[in-house]
N, C-alpha and C positions, 0 to 999 in steps of 0.2 A: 504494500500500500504506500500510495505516497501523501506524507501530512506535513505542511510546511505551516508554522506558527509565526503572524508576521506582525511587526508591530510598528504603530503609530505614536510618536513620542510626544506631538502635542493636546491629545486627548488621552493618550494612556489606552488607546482600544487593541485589540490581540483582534487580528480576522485568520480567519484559517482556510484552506488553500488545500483541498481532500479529494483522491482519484485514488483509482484502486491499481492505474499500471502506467507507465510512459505510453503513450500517443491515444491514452484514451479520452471519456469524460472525466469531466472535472467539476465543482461545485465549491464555492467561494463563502462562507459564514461572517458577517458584518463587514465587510467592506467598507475605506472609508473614502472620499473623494479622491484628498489628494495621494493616494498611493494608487490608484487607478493603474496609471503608467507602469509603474514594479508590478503589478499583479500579473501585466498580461505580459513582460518582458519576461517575469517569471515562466509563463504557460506556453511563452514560443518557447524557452531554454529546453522544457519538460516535455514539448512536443504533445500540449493538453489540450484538448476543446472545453471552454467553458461552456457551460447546458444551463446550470441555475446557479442564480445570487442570492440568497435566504439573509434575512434581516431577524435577529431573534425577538427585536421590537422596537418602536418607533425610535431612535435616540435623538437626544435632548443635548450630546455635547460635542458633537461632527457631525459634517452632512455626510449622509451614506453614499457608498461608489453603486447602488442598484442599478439609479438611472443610466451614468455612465457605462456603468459594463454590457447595459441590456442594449444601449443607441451601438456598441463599438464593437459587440460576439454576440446579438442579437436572443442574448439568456433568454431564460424564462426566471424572471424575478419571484421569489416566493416568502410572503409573511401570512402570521395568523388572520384568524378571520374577523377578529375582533380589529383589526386594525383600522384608523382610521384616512390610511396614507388612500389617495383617491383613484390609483388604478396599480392591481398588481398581478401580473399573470396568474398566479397561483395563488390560493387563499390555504392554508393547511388547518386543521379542527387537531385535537385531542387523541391520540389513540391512530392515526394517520401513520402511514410510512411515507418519506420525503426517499426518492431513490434516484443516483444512478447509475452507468452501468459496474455493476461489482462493488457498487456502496450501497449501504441501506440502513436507514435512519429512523427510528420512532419516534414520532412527536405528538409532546408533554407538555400541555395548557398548566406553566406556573409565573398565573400571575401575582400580584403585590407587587411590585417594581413599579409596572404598568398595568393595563387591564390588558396587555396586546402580549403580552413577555409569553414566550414560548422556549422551552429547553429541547436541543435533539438529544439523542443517546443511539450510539453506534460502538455495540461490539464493548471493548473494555474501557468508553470513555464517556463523557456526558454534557455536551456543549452549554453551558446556562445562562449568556447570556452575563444579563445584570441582578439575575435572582438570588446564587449562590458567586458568591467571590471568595479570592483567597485570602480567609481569616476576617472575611466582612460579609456583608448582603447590600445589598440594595436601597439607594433611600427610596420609598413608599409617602413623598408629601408632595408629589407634583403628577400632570400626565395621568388623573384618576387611579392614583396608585392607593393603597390598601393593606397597612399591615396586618392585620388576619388572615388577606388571602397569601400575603406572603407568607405569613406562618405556615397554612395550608401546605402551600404550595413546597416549603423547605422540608418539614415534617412528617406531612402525609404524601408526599412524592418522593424528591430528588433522596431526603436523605435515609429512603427504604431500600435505595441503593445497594448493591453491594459494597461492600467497606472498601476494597480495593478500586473501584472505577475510579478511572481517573476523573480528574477536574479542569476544565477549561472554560474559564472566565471571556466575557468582554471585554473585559480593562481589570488592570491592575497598579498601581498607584505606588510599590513597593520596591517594584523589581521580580516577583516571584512569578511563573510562569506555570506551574503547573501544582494544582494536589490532588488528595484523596478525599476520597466522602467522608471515609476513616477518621482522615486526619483532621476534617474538618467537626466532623463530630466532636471531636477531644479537645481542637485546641480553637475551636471558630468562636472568641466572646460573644457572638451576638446568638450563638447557639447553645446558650450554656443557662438557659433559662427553663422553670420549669410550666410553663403556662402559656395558653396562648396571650392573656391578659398582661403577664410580664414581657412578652417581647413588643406588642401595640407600646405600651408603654416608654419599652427602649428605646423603639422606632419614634414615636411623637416626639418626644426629648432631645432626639438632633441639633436640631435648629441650625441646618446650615443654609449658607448661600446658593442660592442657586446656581448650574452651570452658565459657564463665560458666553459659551458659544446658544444658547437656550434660543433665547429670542429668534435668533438667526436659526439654526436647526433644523429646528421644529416646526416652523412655515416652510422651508424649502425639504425637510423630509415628507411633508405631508401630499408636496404634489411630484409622482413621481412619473406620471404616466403621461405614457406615450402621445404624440395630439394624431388624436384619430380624427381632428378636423381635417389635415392636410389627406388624409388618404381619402376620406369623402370628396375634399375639393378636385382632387384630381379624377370622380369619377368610379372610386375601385369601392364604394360602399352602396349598403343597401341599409335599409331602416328593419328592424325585426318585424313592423308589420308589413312592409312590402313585401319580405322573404316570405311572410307567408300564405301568398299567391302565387310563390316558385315552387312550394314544393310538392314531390311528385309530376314535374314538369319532365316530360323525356329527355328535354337539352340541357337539365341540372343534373352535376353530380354536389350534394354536402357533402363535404370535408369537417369532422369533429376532430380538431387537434388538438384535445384535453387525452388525460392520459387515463388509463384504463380504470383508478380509483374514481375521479371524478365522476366518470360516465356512471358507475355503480351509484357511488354518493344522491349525484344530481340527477341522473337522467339523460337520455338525451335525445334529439329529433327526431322524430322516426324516420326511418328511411334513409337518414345518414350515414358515411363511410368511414369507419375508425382509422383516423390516418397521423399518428402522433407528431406534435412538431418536432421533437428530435427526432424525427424518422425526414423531416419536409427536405431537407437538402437530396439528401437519395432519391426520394420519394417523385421531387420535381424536373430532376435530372433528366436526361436522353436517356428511356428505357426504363423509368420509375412509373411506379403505376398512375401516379395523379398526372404524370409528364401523357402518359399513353391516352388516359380519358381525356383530355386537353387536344389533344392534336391528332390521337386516331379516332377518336369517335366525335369528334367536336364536342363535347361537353363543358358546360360554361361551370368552371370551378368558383364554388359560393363555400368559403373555409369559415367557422367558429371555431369561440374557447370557449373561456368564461366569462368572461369582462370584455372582450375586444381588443386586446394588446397581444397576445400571439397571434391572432386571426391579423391584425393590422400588419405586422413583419412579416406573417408567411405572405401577405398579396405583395407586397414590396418586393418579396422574393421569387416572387412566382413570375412579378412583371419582368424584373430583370433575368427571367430564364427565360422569358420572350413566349408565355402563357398569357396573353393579350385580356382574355375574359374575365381571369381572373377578381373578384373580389370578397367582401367580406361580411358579416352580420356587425352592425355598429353594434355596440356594449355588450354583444357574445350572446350565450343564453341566459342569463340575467334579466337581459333586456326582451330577450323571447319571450319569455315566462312571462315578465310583465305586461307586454302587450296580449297576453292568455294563449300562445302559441302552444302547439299538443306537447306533450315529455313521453317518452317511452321509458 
């Protein structure tokens, strides 16, 4: 496996950088603006493709690299579903697998941090974010943050852990890079409490300053998505209730390029063709199967997600494979749904 722990010295944030082999996928954990550039200098050196940018929650003290990496390797960006950032390819719930290929990740809704703070756990280690730190937690006084749920979320989740998982933070303040659940059981003061009432307590009694970079942040993390205006004005969009006088049409093929949890989760059109976006570069190629429906059967490819931000890059992508018909469902099936479009 390859794990590269990389770090940003003026927020203190640790992003992490995880593929399972040289020249495969790859998936990037808190990303921050300005190390954009190192990340992907990093991913030619490693001969990686980046596929997803996961955000463990909104952050309050750097701008996240989501946007950037998703505008410059066309990711698939992914945070909680709680989140209130305005478009993100992939929403993940509780109890979810975040996957790809030869990595596989379970995701653990622990919020108190945030109401959006989400932990992965992969194999012997446990990504947390800003939930669990080394030899701290999280302040829980901004951002609808909650000590109880953080209590929750340390006590009746992360730290039921096994003792030896490792521990990999968002940021650390110290210098220390890595612990245990173990360790942090024994020697974490802020978990050395016997109540859920005595740690609320701890937590309220802070009283620190807010982050430098807050104000800033936290308005440009919240708009991260893509402007599905400019795909519309060029022509490559359709409104979910016009799509749904396409479908079943003989000269549409649908393109669902949510991945095979979603589909289960939500649903999805009937009559649609499961065609993953990490699959769209093949897929679109000379000799791909959406390339074939395009150009030997003339079928006018009409691509969805969820939200509209994959479906918006695969028609981009599809234009410049010189698939002319190409376009897309605005706001994905979200917006289907809302206009009362069927769900299978």
């Amino acid at each position: 496996m390859i794990f590269r722990q990389l770090f940003e010295p003026v927020s203190c944030t640790y992003s992490y950088l995880i593929a399972s082999r040289r020249g495969g996928e790859a998936l990037i954990i808190d990303p921050v603006l300005e190390k954009v550039d190192r990340y992907l200098q990093l991913m030619r050196e490693l001969d990686l493709r980046l596929v997803k940018a996961v955000d463990t929650h909104l952050h309050a003290d750097h701008i996240t690299g989501l946007g950037a990496l998703r505008d410059r390797t066309q990711c698939i960006t992914v945070m909680g579903e709680q989140s209130s950032v305005d478009v993100v390819s992939m929403r993940v719930s509780d109890g979810d697998t975040l996957q790809i290929e030869g990595v596989s990740m379970d995701v653990i809704y622990t919020p108190g941090h945030t109401d959006d703070s989400y932990s992965f756990m992969m194999q012997d280690r446990v990504f947390t974010g800003d939930t669990l730190m080394i030899r701290g937690t999280g302040r829980t006084d901004f951002q609808n943050g909650d000590p109880r749920a953080q209590y929750e979320s340390l006590f009746g989740r992360l730290l039921r852990l096994p003792d030896e998982t490792l521990v990999f933070p968002a940021h650390d303040y110290k210098g220390d890079t890595v612990s245990t659940i173990g360790e942090e059981k024994a020697f974490n003061p802020r978990l050395q409490v016997k109540s859920a009432e005595e740690y609320v307590a701890l937590m309220n009694g802070l009283n620190l300053s807010n982050p430098k970079m807050m104000d800033v942040a936290v308005p440009a993390n919240m708009r991260q998505g893509l402007h599905q205006e400019e795909v519309a004005r060029r022509g490559w969009a359709v409104s979910a209730e016009a799509a749904k006088a396409l479908i079943g049409a003989p000269a549409v093929a649908l393109i669902d390029l949510r991945e095979k949890g979603e589909r289960e989760r939500h649903g999805s059109i009937p009559g649609s063709l499961h065609a993953p976006y990490t699959d769209l570069r093949e897929n679109i190629s000379d000799g791909g199967i959406l390339h074939e429906l395009a150009v030997s059967t003339g079928k006018r490819l009409i691509f969805y997600c969820a939200f509209g931000e994959r479906s918006a890059m695969a028609v981009q992508a599809a234009q410049d494979a010189g698939l002319a018909s190409a376009c897309h469902i605005e706001g994905g099936i979200a917006a289907w749904k809302k206009a009362g479009g069927a769900v299978r």
